[in-house]
N, C-alpha and C positions, 0 to 999 in steps of 0.2 A: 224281778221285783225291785221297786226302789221305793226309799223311803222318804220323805221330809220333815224336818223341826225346824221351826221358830220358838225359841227363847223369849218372850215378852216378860213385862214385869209385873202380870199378873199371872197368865196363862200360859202353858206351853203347848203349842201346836204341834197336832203332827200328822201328818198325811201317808198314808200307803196305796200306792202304786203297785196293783197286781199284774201279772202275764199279761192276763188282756186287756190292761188299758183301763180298770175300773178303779175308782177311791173310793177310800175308805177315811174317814176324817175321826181322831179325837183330839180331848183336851182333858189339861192335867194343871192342877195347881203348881204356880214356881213358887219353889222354896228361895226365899230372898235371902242371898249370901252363898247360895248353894244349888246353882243351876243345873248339876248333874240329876240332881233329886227327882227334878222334874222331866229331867230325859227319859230318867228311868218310870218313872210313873207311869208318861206317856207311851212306855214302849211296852208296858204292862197291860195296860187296859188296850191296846192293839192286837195284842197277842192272845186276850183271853177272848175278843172278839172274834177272832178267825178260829177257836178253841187248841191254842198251840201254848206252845212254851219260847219264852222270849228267844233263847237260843234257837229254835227253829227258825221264827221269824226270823233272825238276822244271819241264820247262816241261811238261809233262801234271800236274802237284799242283795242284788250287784252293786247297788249306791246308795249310801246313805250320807242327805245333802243336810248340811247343818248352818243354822241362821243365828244368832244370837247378841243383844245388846252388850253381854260382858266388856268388852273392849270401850264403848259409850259410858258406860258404869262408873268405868273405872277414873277415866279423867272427870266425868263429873263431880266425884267423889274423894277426886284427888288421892285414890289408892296408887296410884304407877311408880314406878322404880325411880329413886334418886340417881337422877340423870346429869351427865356432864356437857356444855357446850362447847363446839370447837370452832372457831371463825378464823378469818383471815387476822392478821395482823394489825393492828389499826380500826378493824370494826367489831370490838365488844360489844356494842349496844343495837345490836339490830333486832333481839326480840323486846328491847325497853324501848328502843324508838318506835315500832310498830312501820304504821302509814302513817303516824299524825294527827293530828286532830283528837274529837272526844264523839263518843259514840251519839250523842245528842250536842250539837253545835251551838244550842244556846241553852244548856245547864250546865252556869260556872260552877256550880256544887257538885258536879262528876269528879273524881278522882281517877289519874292513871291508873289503870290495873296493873298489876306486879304484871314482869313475863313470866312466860310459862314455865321458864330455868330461870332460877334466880343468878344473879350479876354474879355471884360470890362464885355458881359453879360453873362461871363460861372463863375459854382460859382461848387465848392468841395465839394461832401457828404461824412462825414467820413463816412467809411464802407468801407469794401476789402474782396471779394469773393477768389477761387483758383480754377484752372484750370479744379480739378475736380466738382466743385460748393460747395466743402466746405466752409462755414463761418472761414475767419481766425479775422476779427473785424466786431461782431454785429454792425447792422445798429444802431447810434446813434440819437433818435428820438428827444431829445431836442435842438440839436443841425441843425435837419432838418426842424426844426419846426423855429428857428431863422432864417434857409435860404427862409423858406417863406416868413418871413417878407421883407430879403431885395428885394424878386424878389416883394414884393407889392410895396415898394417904388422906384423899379427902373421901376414902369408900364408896366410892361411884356402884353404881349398878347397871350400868348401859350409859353408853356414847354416843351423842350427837354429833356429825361433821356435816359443817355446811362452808364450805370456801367459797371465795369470789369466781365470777364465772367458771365455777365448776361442770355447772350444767353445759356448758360448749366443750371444756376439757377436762376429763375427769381424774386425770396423772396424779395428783396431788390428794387429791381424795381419797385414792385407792392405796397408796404409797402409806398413807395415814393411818388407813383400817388395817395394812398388813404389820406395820409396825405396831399396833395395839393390841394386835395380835401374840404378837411375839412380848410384848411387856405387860398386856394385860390379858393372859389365857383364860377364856369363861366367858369375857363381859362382850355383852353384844355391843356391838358398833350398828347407827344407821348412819349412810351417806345421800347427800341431797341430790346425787346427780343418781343414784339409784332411787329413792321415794319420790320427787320431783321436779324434774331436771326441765326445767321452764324460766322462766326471767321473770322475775316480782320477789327481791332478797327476804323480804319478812316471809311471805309465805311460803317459799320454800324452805327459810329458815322452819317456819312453826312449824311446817308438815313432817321434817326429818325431828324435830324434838318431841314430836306427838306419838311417832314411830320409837322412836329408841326406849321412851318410857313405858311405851307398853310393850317391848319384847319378852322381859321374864315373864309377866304374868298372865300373855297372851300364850307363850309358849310351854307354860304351866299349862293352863286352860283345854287347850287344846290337845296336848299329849296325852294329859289324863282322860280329858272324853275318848280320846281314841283307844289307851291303855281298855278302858272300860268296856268297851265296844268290842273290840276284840277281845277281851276277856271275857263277855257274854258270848260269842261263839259269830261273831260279824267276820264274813271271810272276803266280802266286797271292799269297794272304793270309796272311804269318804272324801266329800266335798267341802268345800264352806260357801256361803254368799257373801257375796261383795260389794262396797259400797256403788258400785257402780253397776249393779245391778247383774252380774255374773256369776260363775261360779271356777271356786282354784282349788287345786288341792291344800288339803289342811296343811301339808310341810310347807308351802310355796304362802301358807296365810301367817303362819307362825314366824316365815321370814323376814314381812314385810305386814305387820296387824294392824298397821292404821288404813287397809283397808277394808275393816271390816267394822269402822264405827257405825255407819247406820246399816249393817249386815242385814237385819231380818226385815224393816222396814222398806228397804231397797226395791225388794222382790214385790209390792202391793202392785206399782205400776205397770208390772212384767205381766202380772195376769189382769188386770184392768182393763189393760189395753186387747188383749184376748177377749176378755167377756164382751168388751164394749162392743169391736166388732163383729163378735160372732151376734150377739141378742139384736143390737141394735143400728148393725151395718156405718156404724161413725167410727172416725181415725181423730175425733178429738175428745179426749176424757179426763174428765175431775174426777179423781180414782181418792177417797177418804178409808183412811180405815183406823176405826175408832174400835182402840183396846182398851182395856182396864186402865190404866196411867194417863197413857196419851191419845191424843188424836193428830193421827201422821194425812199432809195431804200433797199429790203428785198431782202433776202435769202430763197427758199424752197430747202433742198436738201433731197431727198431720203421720200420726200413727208410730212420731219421732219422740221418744221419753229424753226432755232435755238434761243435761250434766250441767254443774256449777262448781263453781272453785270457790265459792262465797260461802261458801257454809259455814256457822261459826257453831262453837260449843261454849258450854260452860264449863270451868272449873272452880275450884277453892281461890284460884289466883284470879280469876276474872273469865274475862268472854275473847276465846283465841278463833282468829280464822284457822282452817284446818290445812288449805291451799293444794288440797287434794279433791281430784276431780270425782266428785261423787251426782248421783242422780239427785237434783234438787227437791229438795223436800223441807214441807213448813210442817212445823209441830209445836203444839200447844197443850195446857196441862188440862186436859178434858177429856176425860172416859169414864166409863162406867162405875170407876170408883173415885172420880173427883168428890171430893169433899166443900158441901157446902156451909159456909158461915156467914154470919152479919156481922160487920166492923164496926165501932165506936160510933159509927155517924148514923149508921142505920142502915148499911147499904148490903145489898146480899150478893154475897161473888159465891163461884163452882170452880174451885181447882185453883193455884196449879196443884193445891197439896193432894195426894193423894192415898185413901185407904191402903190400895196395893191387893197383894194375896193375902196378907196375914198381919193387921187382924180382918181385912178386907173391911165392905160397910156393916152397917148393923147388924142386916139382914141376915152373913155368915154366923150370926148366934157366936160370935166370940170375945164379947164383951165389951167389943169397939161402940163408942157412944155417937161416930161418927154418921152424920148423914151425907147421904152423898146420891150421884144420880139414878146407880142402879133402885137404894130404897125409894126414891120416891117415883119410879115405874113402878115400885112396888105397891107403893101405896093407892096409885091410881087405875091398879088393875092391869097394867099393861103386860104384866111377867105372872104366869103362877106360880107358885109359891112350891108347890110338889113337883111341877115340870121342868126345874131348870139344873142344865145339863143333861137334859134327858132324863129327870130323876133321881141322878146320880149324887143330888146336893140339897136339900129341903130348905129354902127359905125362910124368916122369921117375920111373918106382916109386924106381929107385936111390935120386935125391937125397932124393925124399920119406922114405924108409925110415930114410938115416942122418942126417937133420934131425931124427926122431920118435927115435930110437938117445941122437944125442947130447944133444940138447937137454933130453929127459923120463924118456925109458926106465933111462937110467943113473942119473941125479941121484933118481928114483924109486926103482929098483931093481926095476924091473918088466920083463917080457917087450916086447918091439915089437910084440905085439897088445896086452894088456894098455895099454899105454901108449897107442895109438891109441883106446882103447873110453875111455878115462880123459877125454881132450880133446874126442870127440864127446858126453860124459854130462857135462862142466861145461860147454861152449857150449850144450846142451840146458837145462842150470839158468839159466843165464843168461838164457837167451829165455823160460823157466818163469815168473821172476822180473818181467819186463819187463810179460809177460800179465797177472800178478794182479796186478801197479802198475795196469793200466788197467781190473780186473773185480774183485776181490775186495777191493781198498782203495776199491773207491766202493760196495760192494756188490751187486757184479753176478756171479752165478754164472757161471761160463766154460761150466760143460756142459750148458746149454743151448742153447747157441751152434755153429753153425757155424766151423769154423777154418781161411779161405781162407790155402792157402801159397800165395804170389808169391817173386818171384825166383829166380835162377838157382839157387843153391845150397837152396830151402826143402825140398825134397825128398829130402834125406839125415839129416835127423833130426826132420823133420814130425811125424812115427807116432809119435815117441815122446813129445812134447811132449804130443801127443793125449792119450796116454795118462796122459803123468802129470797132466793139469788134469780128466781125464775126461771129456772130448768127445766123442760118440759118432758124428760124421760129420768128417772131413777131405777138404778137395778142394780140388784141386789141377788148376785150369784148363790146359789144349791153351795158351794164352796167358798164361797165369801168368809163365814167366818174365820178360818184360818188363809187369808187369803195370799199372804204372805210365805206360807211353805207350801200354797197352790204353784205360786210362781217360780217357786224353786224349782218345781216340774217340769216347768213350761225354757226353764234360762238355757243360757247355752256355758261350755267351757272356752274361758276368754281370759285374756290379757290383754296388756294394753304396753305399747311404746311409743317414747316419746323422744324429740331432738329441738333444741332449741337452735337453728338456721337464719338467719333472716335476707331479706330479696325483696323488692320492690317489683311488682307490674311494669313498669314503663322502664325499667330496666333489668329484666327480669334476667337471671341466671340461668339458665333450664340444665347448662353441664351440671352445674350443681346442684342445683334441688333435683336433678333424678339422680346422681349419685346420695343426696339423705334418701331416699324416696326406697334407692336398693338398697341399703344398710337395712331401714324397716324393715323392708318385704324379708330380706336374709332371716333380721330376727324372727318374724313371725314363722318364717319355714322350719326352724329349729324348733319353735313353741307346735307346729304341728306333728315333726318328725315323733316328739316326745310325747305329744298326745296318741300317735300312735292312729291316727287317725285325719283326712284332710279334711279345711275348714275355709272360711272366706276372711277377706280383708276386708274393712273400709278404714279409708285414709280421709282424714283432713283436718284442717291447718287454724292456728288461729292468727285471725289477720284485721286491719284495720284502716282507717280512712289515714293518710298522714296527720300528723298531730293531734289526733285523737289520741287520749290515755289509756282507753281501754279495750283490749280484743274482744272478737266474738268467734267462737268456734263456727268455720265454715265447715261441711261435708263435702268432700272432692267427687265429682261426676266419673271420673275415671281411676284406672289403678298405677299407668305409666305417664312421666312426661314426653312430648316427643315432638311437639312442634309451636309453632306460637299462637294455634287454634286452642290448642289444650290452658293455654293460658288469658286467652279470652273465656274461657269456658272456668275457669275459677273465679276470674273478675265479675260474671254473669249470677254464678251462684254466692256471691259476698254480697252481692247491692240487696239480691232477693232475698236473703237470709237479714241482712242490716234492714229493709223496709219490713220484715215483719217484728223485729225484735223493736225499732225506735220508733217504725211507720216514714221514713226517712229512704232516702237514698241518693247518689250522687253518680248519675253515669259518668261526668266528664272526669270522674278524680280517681288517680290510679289509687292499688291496695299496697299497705306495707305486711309482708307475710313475719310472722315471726318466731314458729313455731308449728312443727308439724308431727302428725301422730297416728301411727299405725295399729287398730284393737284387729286382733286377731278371733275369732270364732267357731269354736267346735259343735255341732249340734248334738245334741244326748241323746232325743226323745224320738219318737214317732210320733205320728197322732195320737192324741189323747180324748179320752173321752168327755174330762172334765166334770164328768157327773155322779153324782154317788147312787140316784133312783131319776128313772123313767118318769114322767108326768103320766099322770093316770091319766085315761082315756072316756072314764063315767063320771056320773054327777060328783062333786063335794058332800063329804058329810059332816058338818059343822056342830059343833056342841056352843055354848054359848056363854058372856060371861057379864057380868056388870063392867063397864070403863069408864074415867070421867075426863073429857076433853073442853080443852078451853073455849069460852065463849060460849059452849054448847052445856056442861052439867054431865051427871048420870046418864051412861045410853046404858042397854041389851046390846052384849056385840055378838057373831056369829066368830067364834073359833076356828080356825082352819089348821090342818095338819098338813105341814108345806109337802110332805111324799105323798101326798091323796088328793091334794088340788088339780085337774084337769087345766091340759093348756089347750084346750075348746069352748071355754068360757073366760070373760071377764066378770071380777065380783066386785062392786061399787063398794066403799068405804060409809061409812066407819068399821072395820074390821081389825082381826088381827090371825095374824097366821104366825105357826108355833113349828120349830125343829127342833131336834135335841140339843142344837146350837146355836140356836139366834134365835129370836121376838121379833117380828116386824110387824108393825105398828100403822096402819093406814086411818088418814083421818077423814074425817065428814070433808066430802069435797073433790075426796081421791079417788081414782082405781086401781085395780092390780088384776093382771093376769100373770100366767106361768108360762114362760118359752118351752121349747123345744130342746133346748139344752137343762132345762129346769130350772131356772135364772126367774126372778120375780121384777117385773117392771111394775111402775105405781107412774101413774101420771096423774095430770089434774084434771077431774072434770069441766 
């Protein structure tokens, strides 16, 4: 039996995985400040569903995979550990210099943002490396040994080291952390050629000072979940997920936790790209999955979930790139409990502020005066008010009605339908917007694509996003709403290594890049010996047109170098990999390689079934209910109960089909039928 959790910051997901391959899905309110709360809830109402006691359940788990924003939380919120920076000699200012420039190039009223360590807590190691990793000035040890002292008296709580060309030689880095060691027992040290040992000094800089400040409190986080877990009677493996869309063990996440910022969201794409090909035989997919806070949106193209090192975050101190390679992902503040208001001018926005779990929107009857998307599904019919969560949570039309009354409808001057279709048609632009940040600003048409809705809430304005990007299939997985700790099922156990090398095409090295090539593969054989289990490699490199600024990660065709065919054969896959990313390519001009990298791959799972219930085989039996959609008014709609829908018929819209975990929402115009996997596609008539 294995089990999954997603952490979100409304709901907590969690998934069970029995012997044979069956799930079972619930959801549990997150206690905001207190994420355990809602593991445990959700491990409650799992347990009472299979009628056990939660120690049973988890002493029957071999793996329990854990997902969670904590680590996200934290720097946006600026809770992480008073962190010390350590740089080369002569370059104090590389997290105040950045890259340059202002994040909009013609708003002179932008301000620099503070770095992420402030100037006061970065302190100079003499020592100076050289591009080839030469020593040009021995690391000076009494003099780093005095920088101990002041980071004791200035109370650090974790170390940042990021040295010049560290990443090609990492003698002086390591030499650093062991003396820190010995002068400062406790305090976690992170090193850049350990978190990311790549060439771009800000962003390796930021990524090792993103890591250091969240070691205590990730390492809190996560021993206590585990303390707990095993003090409930869990005699299996925990996991975590990873920004990169993997899964490591909890000790191996707690050593190194800035991989685990977009931890739960990672995984939407993992299973996306599953559903897309299984329902609807496509390798390219707009995989959304709109929760309570956010609306998180990935990319599958060519069955390939792309990484980016562009990722930025917020903080208290501004907007940091993270320069850690994570699965690219656009997120926006629109979900089910975005909050809608009218500003001074008149104008009505949805989010980014958001209800949350508690006091959640109106609807939760806890006094919040807040309207937000879920109330006004509510008010339109589209959610029953007795049915959601299965039951398990009873609605309030009342509050939600005079939430949507006062808050928009009057300051509008519009009807309380009218006002409800207002807040569902700008959260739908909002997530409109988000989409073509991630397909039409890199040049990728969205209507080709598949557009998997995940989460609880994607199903009450999925259809029409469809609609407005012209998509001509939506689906909408039996497992969708927790789709995220689906995909924790589906990942593999992986790592990742990397060498910053560089080699030219037209004068290519090949002794050399297969001796990095065997350093990788070595590491990877060690990460397998310890998995205890064998696994696969893909290698490849990030490389570039000459004088071009910026790389693009190729994937290498092979696993050894070995002749100068092998290197034609990388050259081949960079032009085709550059023509789809710029639409561009240049046979005649060789590559400059500059960096290569070995993920290594355990697989976990067997086949899975993916399904929680069978599509029934006889007619539908529909009950019915009033809805009011736009343009159209008041219908009768026919009710559907997604485990009793037949996937031997198609049923024309205006409908709506109901699970204990999701509303989906079909408009006049649409269809829907049910797969075979039990997956709900909706197309346009």
């Amino acid at each position: 039996m294995r089990i999954a959790v997603d952490t979100g910051g409304t709901f907590t997901d969690l998934i069970v995985e029995d012997d044979a391959g069956n799930l079972r899905m619930h959801k549990a309110s997150t206690t905001p400040g207190r994420p355990l709360e809602g593991v445990g809830a959700a491990l409650r109402l799992a347990a009472e569903a299979m009628h056990i006691g939660v120690g049973d359940l988890l002493a029957r788990t071999q793996m329990f995979i854990y997902g969670t924003t904590h680590a996200l939380n934290a720097v946006v919120t600026g809770r992480t550990a008073r962190t010390a920076f350590l740089t080369t000699f002569g370059h104090p200012d590389i997290l105040v210099l950045r890259e340059g420039g202002r994040a909009d190039p013609f708003d002179y009223g932008l301000s620099t943002p503070d770095p992420y360590i402030a100037r006061s807590l970065t302190w100079e190691v003499p020592e100076r490396l050289l591009a080839d990793g030469s020593i040009r000035t021995p690391l000076d040890e009494s003099g780093m040994r005095e920088i101990a002292s002041s980071l004791r008296a200035a109370r650090v709580e974790a170390v940042a080291v990021c040295l010049l060309w560290a990443n090609v030689n990492p003698c002086h880095e390591r030499r650093v952390r062991d003396l820190l060691a010995e002068e400062l027992p406790g305090i976690p040290v992170s090193l850049s050629s350990d978190v990311s040992p790549s060439i771009r000094e800000y962003r390796r800089a930021s990524a090792t000072a993103i890591d250091a400040s969240l070691k205590p409190a990730m390492h809190a986080h996560l021993l206590g979940l585990q303390d707990f877990l095993k003090e409930s009677g869990l005699a299996g493996r925990m996991l975590v997920i990873t920004s990169r869309g993997g899964l490591i063990d909890a000790e191996a996440a707690a050593q190194m936790p800035i991989q685990m910022l977009n931890s739960g969201p990672a995984m939407a794409p993992v299973s996306g790209r599953f559903f897309a090909s299984a329902d609807c035989s496509n390798d390219f997919a707009i995989v959304a999955d709109t929760g309570g806070t956010t609306y998180d949106v990935s990319l599958v193209r060519r069955g390939h979930i792309p990484l980016s090192r562009d990722t930025q975050i917020d903080s208290p101190t501004g907007r940091h790139i993270t320069g850690f390679p994570s699965i690219d992902i656009r997120s926006v503040g629109a979900g089910g409990g975005s909050i809608a208001w009218v500003d001074a001018g008149g104008l009505l926005h949805v989010g980014p502020q958001s209800a949350g779990a508690d006091p959640g929107p109106a609807a939760y009857g806890r006094g919040a005066g807040h309207a937000t998307l879920t109330d006004a599904c509510l008010v339109l019919g589209y959610l029953d008010p007795r049915y959601f969560l299965g039951g398990l949570r009873s609605l309030d039309l009342g509050a939600s009605r005079e939430a949507i009354e006062r808050n928009v409808a009057r300051p509008l001057g519009r009807t309380l339908e009218e006002a409800a279709v207002a807040i569902v048609q700008i959260a739908t632009e909002n997530m409109v917007q988000a989409i073509e940040d991630i397909t039409v600003n890199q040049g990728v048409d969205p209507s080709k694509a598949v557009l998997v809705g995940g989460g609880g809430a994607a199903g009450l304005n999925s259809a029409w996003i469809a609609q407005r990007l012209g998509v001509q299939e939506l689906l909408i997985p039996e497992m969708g709403p927790a789709l995220s700790a689906c995909g924790a099922l589906m990942s593999e156990l992986s790592t990742q290594h990397r060498r910053t090398w560089f080699t030219r095409s037209d004068r290519f090295d090949l002794q050399g890049a297969s001796r990095v090539l065997a350093d990788l593969q070595a590491q990877c054989a060690s990460f397998f010996e310890l998995a205890g289990k064998a696994g696969s490699v893909q290698l490849s490199v990030e490389a570039r047109y000459p004088d071009q600024v910026w790389e693009i990660d190729v994937q290498l065709p092979m696993q050894t170098l070995g002749c100068a065919q092998d290197v034609r054969a990388i050259e081949a896959a960079f032009h085709s990999a550059h023509e789809e990313v710029f639409g561009i390519h240049d046979l005649t001009s060789p590559i400059e390689i500059v960096g290569w990298t070995a993920t290594a791959s355990v697989r976990l799972h067997d086949t899975l079934k993916f399904m929680a219930s069978p599509p029934a085989s006889d007619t539908s039996t529909a009950t019915r209910r009033t809805a009011y959609f736009p343009k159209v008014g008041l219908l009768e709609v026919p009710i559907h109960r997604l485990e009793s829908l037949p996937s031997t018929r198609t049923f024309d819209g205006p409908a709506i089909v109901e699970s204990a975990f999701t509303t989906v929402v079909v408009p006049p115009g649409n269809a829907i039928r049910r797969t075979m996997t039990g997956s709900l596609i909706i197309t346009q008539c």
